[in-house]
C-alpha positions in Angstrom: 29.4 187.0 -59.0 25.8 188.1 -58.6 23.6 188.2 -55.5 20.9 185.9 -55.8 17.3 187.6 -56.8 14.7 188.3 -54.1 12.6 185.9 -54.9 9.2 187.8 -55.0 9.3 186.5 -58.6 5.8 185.0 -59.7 4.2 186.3 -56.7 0.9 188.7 -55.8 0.0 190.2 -52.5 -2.4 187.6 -50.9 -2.6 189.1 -47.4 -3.0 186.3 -44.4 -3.9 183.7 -47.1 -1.9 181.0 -48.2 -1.3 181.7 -51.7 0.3 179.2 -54.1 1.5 181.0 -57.5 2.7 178.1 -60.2 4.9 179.6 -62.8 6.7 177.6 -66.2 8.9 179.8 -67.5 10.7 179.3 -71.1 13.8 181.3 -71.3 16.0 181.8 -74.2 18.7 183.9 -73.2 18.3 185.8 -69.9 15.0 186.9 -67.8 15.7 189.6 -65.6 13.5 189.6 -62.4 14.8 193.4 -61.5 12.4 195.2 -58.9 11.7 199.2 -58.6 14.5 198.6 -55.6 17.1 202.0 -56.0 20.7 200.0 -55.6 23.7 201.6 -54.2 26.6 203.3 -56.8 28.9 200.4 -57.7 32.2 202.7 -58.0 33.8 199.2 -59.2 32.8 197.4 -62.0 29.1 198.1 -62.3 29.9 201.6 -63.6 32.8 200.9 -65.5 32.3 201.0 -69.3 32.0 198.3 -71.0 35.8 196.7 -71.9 36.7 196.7 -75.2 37.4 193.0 -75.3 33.9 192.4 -74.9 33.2 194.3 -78.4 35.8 192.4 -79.9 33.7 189.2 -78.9 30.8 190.6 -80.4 32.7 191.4 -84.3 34.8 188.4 -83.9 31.5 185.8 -83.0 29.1 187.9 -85.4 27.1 186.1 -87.5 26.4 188.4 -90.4 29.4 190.5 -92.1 28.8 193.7 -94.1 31.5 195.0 -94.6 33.3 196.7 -91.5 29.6 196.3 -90.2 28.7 193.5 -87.7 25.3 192.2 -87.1 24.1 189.6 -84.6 20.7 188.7 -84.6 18.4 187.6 -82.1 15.0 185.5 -81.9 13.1 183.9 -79.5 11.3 183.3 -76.6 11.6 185.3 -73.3 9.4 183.6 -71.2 6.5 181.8 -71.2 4.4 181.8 -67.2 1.1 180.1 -66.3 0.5 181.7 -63.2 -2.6 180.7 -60.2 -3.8 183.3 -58.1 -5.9 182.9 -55.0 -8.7 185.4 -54.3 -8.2 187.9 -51.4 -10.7 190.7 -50.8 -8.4 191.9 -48.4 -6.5 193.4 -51.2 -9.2 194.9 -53.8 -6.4 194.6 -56.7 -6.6 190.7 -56.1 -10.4 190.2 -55.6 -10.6 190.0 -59.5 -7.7 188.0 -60.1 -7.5 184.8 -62.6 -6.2 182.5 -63.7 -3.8 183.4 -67.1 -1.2 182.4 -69.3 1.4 185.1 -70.5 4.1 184.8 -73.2 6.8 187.0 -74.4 8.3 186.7 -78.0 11.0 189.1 -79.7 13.0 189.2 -82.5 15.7 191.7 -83.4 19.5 193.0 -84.2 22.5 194.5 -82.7 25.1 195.9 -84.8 28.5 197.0 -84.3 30.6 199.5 -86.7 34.2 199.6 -85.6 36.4 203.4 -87.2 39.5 203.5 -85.3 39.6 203.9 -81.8 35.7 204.3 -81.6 33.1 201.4 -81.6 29.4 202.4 -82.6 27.0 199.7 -81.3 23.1 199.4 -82.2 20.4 197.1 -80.7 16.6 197.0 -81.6 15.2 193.9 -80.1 11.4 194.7 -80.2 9.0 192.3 -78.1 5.7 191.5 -77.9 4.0 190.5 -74.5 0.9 188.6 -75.0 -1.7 187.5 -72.0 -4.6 185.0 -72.7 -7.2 186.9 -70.3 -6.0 190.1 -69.5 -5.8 191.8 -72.4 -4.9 195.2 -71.4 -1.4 193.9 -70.2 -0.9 192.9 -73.7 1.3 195.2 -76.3 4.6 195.9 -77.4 7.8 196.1 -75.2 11.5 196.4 -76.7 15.7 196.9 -76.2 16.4 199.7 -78.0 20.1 201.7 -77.7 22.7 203.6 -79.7 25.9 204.4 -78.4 29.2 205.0 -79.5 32.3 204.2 -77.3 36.1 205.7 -77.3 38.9 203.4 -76.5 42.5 205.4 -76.6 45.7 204.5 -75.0 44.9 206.1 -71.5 41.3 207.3 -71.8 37.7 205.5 -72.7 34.3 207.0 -73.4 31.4 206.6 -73.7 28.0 208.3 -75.0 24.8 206.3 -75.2 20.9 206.0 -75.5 19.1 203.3 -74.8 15.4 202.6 -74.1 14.6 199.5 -72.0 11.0 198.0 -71.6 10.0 195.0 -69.9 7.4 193.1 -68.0 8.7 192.9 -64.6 8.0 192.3 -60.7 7.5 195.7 -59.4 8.7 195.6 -56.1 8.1 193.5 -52.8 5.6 195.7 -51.6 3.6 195.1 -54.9 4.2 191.7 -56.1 2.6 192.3 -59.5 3.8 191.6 -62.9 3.7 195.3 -65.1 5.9 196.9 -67.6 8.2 199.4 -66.7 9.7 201.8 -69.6 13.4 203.4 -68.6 15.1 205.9 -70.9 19.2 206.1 -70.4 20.5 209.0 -71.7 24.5 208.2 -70.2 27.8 210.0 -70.7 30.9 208.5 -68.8 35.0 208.9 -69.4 38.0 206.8 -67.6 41.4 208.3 -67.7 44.2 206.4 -66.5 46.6 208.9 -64.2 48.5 206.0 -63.0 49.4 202.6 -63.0 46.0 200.6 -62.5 44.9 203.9 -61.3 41.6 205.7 -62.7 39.8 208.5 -62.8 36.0 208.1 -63.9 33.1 210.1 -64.4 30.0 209.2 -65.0 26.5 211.6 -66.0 23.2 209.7 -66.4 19.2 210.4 -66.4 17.1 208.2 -66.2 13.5 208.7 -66.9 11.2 206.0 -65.6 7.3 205.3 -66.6 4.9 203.1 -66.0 2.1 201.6 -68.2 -1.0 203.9 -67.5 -3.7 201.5 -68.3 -2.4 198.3 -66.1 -3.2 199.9 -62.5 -3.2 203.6 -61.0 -0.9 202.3 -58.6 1.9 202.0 -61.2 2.1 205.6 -62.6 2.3 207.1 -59.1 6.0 206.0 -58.9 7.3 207.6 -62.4 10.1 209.8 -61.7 13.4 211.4 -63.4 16.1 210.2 -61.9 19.4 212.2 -62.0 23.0 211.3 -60.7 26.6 213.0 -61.5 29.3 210.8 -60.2 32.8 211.4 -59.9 35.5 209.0 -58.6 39.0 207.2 -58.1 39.4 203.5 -59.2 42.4 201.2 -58.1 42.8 197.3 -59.9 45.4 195.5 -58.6 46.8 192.5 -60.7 46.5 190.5 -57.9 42.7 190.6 -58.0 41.8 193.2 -55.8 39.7 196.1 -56.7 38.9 199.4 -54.8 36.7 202.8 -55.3 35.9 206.1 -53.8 33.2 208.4 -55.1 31.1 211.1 -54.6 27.7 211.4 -56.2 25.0 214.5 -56.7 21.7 212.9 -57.4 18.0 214.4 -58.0 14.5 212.6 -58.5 11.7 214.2 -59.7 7.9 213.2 -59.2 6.0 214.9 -62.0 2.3 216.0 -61.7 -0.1 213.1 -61.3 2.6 210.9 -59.6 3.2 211.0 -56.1 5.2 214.2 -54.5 8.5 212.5 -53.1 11.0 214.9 -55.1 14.3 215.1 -53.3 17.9 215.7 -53.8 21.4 215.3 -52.2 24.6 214.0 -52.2 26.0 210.4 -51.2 30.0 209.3 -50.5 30.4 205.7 -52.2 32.9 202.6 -51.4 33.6 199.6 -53.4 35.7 196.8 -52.1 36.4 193.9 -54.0 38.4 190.4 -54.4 38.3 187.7 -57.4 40.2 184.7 -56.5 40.1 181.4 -57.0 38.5 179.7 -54.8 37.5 182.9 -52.6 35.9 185.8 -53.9 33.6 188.7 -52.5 32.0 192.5 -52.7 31.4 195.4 -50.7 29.3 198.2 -51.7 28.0 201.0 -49.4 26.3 204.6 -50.4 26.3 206.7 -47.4 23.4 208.4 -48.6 21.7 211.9 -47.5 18.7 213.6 -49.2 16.1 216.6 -48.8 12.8 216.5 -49.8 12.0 219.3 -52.4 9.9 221.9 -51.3 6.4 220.5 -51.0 7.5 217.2 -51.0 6.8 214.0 -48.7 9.8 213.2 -48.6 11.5 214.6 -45.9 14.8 213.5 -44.6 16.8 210.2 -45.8 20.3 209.9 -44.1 21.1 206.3 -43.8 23.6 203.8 -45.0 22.6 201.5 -48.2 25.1 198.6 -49.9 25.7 195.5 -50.7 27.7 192.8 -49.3 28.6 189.2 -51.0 31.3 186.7 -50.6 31.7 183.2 -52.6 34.0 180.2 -51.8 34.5 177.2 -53.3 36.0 174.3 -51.0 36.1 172.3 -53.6 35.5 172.0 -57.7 31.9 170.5 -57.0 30.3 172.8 -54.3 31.0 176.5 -53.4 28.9 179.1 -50.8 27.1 182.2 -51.3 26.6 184.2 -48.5 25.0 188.0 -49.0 23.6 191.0 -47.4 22.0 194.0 -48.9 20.1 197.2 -47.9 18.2 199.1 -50.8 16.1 202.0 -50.5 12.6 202.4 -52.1 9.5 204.3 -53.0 6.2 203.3 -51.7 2.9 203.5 -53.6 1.3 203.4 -50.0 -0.1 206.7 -49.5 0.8 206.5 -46.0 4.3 205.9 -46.0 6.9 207.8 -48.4 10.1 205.3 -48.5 10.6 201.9 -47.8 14.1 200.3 -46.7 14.6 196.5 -47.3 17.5 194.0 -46.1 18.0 191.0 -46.6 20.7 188.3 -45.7 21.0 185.2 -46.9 23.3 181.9 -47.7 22.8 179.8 -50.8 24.6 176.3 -51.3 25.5 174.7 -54.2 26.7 171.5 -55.0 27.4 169.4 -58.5 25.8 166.2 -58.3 27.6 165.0 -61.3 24.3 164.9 -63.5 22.9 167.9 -61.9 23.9 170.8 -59.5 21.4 171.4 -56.5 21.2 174.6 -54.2 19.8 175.4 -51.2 19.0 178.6 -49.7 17.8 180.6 -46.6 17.2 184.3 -46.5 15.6 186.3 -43.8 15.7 190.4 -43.6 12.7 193.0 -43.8 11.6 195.8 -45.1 10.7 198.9 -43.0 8.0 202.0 -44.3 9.0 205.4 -43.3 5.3 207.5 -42.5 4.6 210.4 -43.8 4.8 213.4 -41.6 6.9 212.3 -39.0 9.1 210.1 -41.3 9.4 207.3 -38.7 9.5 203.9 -39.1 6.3 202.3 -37.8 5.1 199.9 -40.2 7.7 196.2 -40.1 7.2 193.3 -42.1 9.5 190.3 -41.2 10.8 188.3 -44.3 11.7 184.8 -43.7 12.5 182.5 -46.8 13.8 179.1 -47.7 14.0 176.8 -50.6 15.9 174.6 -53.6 16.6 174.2 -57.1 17.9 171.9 -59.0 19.8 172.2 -62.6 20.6 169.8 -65.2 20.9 169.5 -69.1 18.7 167.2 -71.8 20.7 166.1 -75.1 23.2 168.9 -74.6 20.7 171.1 -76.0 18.4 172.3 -73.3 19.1 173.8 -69.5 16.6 173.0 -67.0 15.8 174.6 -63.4 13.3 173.1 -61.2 12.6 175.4 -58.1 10.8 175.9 -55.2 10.5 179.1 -52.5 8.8 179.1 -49.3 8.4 182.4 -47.9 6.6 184.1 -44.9 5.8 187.6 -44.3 5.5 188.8 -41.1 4.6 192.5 -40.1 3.4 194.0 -37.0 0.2 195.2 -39.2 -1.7 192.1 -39.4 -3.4 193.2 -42.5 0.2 192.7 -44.3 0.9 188.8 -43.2 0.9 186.8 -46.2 2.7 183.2 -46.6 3.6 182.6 -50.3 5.0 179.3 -52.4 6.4 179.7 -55.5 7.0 176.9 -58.1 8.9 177.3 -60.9 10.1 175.3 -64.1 12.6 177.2 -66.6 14.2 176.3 -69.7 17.2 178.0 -71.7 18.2 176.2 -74.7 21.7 176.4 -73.8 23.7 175.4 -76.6 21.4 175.1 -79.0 21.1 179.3 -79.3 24.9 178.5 -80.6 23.1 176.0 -83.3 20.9 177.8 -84.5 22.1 181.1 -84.6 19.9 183.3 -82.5 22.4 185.0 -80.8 22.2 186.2 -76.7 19.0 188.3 -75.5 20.7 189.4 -72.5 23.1 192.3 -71.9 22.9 195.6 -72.9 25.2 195.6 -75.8 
């Protein structure tokens, strides 16, 4: 069950304008739309190591055997966006904005060596980005990882690698298309000390780096992100999931970037339930850091998480209702950390032929100032829109959608009303016919 995206997909800041961005996107495999949001610890599943059963998919489904090594390969296209800008010379980063077309097109492996109780699993799924006018957003991007994982009677490991780079949204206040590289470097163990009982532990850095030559707004966010978490997990047979966890964490600004290095601790709760017809979430980080010395930062005690239940009355429709609060940095040299919420409700219903959805989401995201660390900048977020989903020749799924959303903040400068249109295309089961293998997930 996933909370729906914030759709500041395929948008630019276009301040009290009307701006109208019109986006195809061609999708083999997944398109992550992630932001530069910071999300709250997921002591349930989201930190969990990757099952064992889900490895065995991978050797049993492979498509090339050598031996006891596995190989699945992997080609295609990512996505393909013709996006519209209008021209705002309230915001100087969109006066010289144009028209452009952007493509990105990979092709790669992953491989899987099974000895024992361990599993070592290798993915390089280089990509290339490519844009028609602006030229110095074009270049190389890539999946690249190494890990190898542990799997005994009543204790799993794992030690990874991985490099991720991709052309992403940055973040609502920036609604602006840039690659983002993130280096994982992650060491994690579950021991079982009871029945459906665990103990986890989980060490990760994460070093993340903007694209210098896109826009000097990019780099001033690049940071080294550090978190040691240690926890209890409880599964119940019955569906139900619980966690407790305590987490030491770090972020580091280096020189050139912009000084909001802090530190601190956070106590973290998952809640969960799968059912049949009803199922829902509950994540919350009660979160307190310190700005370093010299930093911007100042003081951040507050409450982040995630909420998200989904029933299904019948076999044809099912609800989505969610709420989230996420944490941020801001490139605005006036404010230091940004807090967005949002809550929202999505329908959708099987038409037989097609499955339409309908959703409404308002929320909004707050800018802390630097100095006084008080909230005085508020931008109001109110959004609503539809999509609809069908198949052609039980080869190709397609997603018309459209977004209506307004923006709303007590600085009039920041108003903006934004449309988005979209058209995507996965080619369903047709990756299955010809052999390309998934481009999503990290393993």
């Amino acid at each position: 069950m996933q909370v729906p995206s914030s759709t500041i997909a395929g948008r630019r800041l276009v301040g009290r304008n009307l701006g109208l961005t019109l986006t195809l996107f061609l999708v083999l495999g997944e398109m992550p739309l992630s932001a530069q949001y910071t999300s709250p610890g997921d002591v349930g599943t989201t930190n969990s190591i990757v099952q064992e059963s889900l490895f065995e998919t991978h050797l049993n489904e492979a498509e090339w055997n050598l031996g006891s090594v596995r190989l699945r390969p992997w080609l295609g296209v990512r996505d393909a966006s013709f996006v519209t800008f209008q021209d705002d010379l309230s915001d100087p980063r969109a006066s010289d904005a144009e028209n452009d077309f952007t493509a990105t097109v990979g092709a790669g492996l992953r491989g899987y060596l099974p000895t024992g109780k361990l599993i070592w699993a290798v993915h390089a799924l280089p990509e290339y980005v490519w844009w028609e006018k602006n030229e110095n957003k074009s270049g190389l991007n890539g999946r690249f990882g190494l890990g190898v994982f542990g799997y005994f009677n009543r204790l799993r490991f794992e030690v990874s690698q991985r490099r991720l780079e991709e052309q992403n949204f940055f973040s609502s206040e920036v609604q602006e298309l840039t690659t983002q590289r993130n280096d994982t470097s992650r060491a994690a163990v579950e021991i079982d000390i009871a029945r459906r009982l665990e103990l986890f532990g989980i060490a990760e850095l994460n070093e993340i780096q903007s694209e210098e030559d896109e826009s000097a707004l990019f780099p001033l966010l690049d940071r080294d992100e550090e978190a040691v978490t240690v926890g209890l997990r409880y599964r119940s047979p019955r569906g139900w999931m619980a966690g407790l966890a305590y987490e030491d964490s770090s972020t580091d600004f280096p020189v050139g970037a912009r000084q909001l290095s802090n530190s601190g601790t956070s106590e973290l709760v998952s809640l969960g339930y799968e059912g049949t017809q009803f199922s829902f979430r509950l994540n919350l980080a009660f979160r307190s850091l310190e700005g370093d010395v010299g930093s911007e930062f100042g003081d951040f005690d507050e409450t982040t998480g995630a909420f998200e239940a989904l029933w299904a009355p019948s076999t044809r429709s099912n609800i989505l209702a969610y709420s989230r609060r996420e944490q941020g940095f801001s490139v605005n040299l006036g404010a230091t950390y940004s807090l967005t919420e949002r809550q929202g409700v999505r329908l959708s219903y099987d038409l037989g032929q097609a499955v339409l959805g309908l959703v409404a989401e308002v929320g909004e995201d707050e800018f802390a100032t630097v100095g006084s660390g008080n909230i005085d900048r508020i931008d109001d977020v109110t959004e609503f829109g539809a999509d609809l989903q069908f198949e052609v020749a039980d080869l190709f799924d397609v997603a018309l959608r459209v977004r209506f959303s307004e923006y709303d903040s007590n600085f009039a400068a920041f108003d903006r009303d934004i449309t988005t249109v979209g058209l995507s295309i996965q080619l369903g089961s047709l990756i299955e016919k010809l052999k390309l293998g998934e481009a999503g997930g990290d393993w």
